[in-house]
N, C-alpha and C positions, 0 to 999 in steps of 0.2 A: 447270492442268497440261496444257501443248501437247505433252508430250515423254514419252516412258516409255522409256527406255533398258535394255538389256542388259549386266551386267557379266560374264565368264566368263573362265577362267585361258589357256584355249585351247580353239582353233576350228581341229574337224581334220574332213577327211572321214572318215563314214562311223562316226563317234563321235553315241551316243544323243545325249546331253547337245547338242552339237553341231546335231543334226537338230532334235532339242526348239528351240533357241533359234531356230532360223530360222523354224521353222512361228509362235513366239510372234511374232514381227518382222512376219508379211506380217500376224499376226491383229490385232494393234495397227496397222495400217498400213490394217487394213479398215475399223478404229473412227474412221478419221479423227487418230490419233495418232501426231507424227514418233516413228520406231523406228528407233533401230541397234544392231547387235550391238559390243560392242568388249573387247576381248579383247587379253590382253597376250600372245600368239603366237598367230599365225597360221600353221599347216603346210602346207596342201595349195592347190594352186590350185584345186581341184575346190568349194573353200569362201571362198578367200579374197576372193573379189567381193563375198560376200554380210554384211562385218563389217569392220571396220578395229581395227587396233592402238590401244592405249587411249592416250590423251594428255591431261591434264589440263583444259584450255581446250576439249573436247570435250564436257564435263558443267558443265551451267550449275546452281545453289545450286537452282534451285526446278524442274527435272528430277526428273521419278519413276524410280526404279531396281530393276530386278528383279537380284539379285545369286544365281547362280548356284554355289552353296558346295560342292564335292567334294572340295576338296584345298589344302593349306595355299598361299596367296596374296598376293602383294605388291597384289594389288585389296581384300586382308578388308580393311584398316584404312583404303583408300580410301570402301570401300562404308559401313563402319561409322559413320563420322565426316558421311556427306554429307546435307544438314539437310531437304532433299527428302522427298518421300512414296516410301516405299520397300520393299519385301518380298523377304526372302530365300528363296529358292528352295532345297530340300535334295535331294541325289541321293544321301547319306550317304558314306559315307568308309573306305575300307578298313582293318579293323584292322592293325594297322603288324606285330604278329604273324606276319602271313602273307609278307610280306616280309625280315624280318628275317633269313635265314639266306641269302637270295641277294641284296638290295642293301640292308644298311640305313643306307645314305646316303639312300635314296626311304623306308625306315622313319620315318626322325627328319620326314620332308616330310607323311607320314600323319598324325606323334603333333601336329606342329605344329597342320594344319588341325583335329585335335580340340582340342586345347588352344584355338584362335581362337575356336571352333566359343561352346565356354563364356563367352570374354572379352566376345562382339559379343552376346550376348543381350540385354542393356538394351536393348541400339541399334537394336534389330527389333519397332515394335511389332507387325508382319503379318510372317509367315513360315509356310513351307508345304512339307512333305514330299510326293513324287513316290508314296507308299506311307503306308498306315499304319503300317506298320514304321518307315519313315522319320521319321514326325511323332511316332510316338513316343519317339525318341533326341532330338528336338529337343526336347522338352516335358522329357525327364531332362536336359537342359543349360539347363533354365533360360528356353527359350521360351514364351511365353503363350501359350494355345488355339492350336498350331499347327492347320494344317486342312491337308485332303489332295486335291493338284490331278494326279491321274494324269498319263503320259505317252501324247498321242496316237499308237496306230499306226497309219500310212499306207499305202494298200494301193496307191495310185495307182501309185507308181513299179513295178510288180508287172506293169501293162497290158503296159508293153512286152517284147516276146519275149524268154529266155533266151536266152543265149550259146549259141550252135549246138554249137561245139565243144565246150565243156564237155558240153553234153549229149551228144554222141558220146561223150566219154570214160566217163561215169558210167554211161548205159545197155548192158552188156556181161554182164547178168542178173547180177550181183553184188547183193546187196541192201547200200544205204549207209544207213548208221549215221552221223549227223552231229553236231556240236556246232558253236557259233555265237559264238563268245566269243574277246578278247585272251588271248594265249598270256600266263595271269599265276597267282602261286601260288596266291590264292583262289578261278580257277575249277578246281583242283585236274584237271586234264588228265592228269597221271601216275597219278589215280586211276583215272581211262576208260580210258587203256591197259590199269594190270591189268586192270579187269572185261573188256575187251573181250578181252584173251586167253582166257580162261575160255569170255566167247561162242565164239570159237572154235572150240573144241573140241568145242562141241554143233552148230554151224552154220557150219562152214571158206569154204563162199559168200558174203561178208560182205568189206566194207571198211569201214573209218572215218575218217570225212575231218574235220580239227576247221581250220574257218574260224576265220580271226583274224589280226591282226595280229601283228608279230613282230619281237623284233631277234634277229641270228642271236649279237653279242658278248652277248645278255643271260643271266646265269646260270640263273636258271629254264629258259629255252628251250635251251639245252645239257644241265641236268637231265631232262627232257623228252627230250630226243630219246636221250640216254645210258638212259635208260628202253626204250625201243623197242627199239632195238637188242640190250639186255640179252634179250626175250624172242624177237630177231628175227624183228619186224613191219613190218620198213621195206617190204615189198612189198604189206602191208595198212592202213596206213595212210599219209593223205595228210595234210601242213600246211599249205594253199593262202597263208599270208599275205594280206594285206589285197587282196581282190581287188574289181570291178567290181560295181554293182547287178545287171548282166546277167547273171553270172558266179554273185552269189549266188542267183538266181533258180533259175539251174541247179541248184543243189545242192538245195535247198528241193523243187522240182517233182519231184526224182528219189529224193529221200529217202525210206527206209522206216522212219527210228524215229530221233527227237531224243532224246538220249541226255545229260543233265546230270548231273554228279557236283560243281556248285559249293558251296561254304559260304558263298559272300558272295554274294549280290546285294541291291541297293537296289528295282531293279525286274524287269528282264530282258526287253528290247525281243523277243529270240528268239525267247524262249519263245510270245509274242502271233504273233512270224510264222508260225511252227511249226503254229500254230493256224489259220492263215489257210490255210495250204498242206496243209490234213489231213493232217500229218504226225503220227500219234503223238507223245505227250511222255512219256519216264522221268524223272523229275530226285527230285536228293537233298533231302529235304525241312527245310531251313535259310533262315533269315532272312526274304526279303519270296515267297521261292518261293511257299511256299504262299497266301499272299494271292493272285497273281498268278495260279494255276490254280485256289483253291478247290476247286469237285468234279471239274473237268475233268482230266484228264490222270492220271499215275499215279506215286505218288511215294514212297520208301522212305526207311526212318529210320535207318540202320543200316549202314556199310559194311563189320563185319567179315565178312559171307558175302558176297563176290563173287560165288560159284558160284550165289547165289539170284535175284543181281540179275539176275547175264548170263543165267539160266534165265528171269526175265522179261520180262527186252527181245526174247528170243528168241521168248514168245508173243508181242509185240505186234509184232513183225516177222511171224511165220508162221500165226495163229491169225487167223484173215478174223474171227469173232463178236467177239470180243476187240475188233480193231481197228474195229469199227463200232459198238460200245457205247460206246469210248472219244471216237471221231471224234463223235459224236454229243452228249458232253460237252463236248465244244473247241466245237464249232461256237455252243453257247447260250454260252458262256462266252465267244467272242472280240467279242463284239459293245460288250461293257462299254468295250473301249479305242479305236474307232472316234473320229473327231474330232469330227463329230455328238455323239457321249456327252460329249468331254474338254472342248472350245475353249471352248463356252457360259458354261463356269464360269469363262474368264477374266475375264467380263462384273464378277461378281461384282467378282472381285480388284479390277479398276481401280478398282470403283465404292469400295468399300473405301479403295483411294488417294487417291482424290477430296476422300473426308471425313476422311481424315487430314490431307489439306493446308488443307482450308477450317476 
């Protein structure tokens, strides 16, 4: 095996899954292993050097393949079928649920990739969840011993200086209240709005800036902002859309309290930067969350009292003991997702490949 190849549906800037694939590329590339990304769209020019569009005569029979499963794919049944030493990769899938009442034309694209999800499990004898969370939906479809290969966070890109301006605008003694996530119905965003008006009211000093990606025709993102307005917050909160590393640097270094209300996540890249930036973390405690903070951070089960939550973000905003018992939990805890801790265990994977193919 000369080759270990990447299969993924799309290669976007500034996408976990996306970042993931490329750090795997240069580390196979260190093993001595030809590596490319390939990927049936390519978005951004910010990514697109580092991966090419998928064409069949691009993947030779006895090429190893790491197959990248998020979302229903015209690559599953490529990957499934290809007689190569091969391991599926899972980043899990959004229940189709959560979309359903704002697009479900991208619903029925969810139920698919689970529906595949079940069909290609024969055809995986090595497959691997980004989460125990995740390894465990793949072992309830039918996957053998998955095993669980974290996603690396990268602090490198962090070295170079925030965006100046940006930091001009945020520091204006406002305390910011942030969130880090595509504007989508499972990281439930209209729910941070209510709480955040509630915060309000105990501490009117306060903005909430929620980074993320965005389309302004997408119904969710119109629900959302018709939300705002409904409690007339638009001068307190910001939606920066997909902006610059430098840009989110800014936000992270000025931020006083990461504030999640999601119900899905598979992993949560944020939440680890969050960590990295001694930024307080609140989040709702659902899916692979709590794996991914353990004891660190501080997490509620419960959304019908608003008034208790925004009472809490508010201590970990204003309460200095509070926030250095918590900072003090992040700090042991972010050390787990470092590349040092993640990459080594690709070692394993390949070796794994090796004796599948011999």
């Amino acid at each position: 095996m000369r080759s270990i190849h990447q299969l993924l549906p799309d290669l976007v800037y500034g996408d976990a899954i996306s970042h993931y694939a490329i750090t795997i590329k240069k580390y196979l590339r260190g093993l001595g292993y030809k590596s490319e990304i390939l990927a049936s769209r390519c978005y951004d020019e910010g990514v697109i050097k580092e991966g090419k569009l998928f064409r069949k005569n691009l993947l030779k029979k006895d090429d190893g393949i790491l197959y990248h499963h998020s979302i229903g794919s015209e690559l599953t049944p490529i990957a499934a079928k290809h007689s190569g030493p091969k391991c599926l990769l899972y980043h899990n899938i959004t229940p189709a649920e959560f979309f359903e009442p704002f697009r479900p034309d991208f619903a029925n694209v969810l139920r698919q990739g689970r529906s595949q999800l079940r069909e290609i499990a024969p055809n995986f004898l090595l497959s691997s969840g980004d989460s125990v969370y995740n390894a465990s939906e793949l072992r309830t479809m039918g996957f053998r011993d998955p095993f669980v290969l974290s996603i690396p966070v990268f602090t490198d890109k962090w070295t170079r200086p925030p965006d100046s301006y940006m930091m001009h605008l945020l520091q204006d003694g406002r305390a910011n209240l942030i969130f880090v996530g595509r504007i989508v119905p499972n990281k439930c965003q209209h729910d941070l709005v209510h709480a955040f008006a509630e915060y309000l009211s105990m501490d009117p000093n306060a903005r909430l800036i929620m980074v993320g990606d965005n389309l302004p025709d997408d119904p969710y993102y119109g629900y959302l902002m018709d939300t705002i307005q409904r409690y007339g917050l638009s001068q307190y909160i910001a939606l920066t859309g997909k902006i610059t590393d430098a840009e989110l640097h800014a936000c992270y270094k000025t931020a006083s309290l990461f504030w999640s209300m999601s119900e899905h996540e598979g992993f949560c890249v944020p939440l680890v930067e969050a960590m990295y930036f001694d930024v307080p973390v609140l989040a709702y405690k659902s899916s692979a969350i709590p794996e991914t903070l353990e004891k660190a951070g501080v997490m509620f089960t419960s959304k019908k009292d608003l008034v208790s939550v925004a009472a809490l973000a508010k201590l970990l905003v204003r309460d200095e003991d509070l926030r250095k018992r918590v900072l003090r939990a992040q700090r042991k805890r972010r050390g787990v997702f470092s590349p040092e801790e993640v990459l080594p265990k690709l070692n394993w994977l390949v070796q794994r490949m090796e004796n599948e193919f011999t």
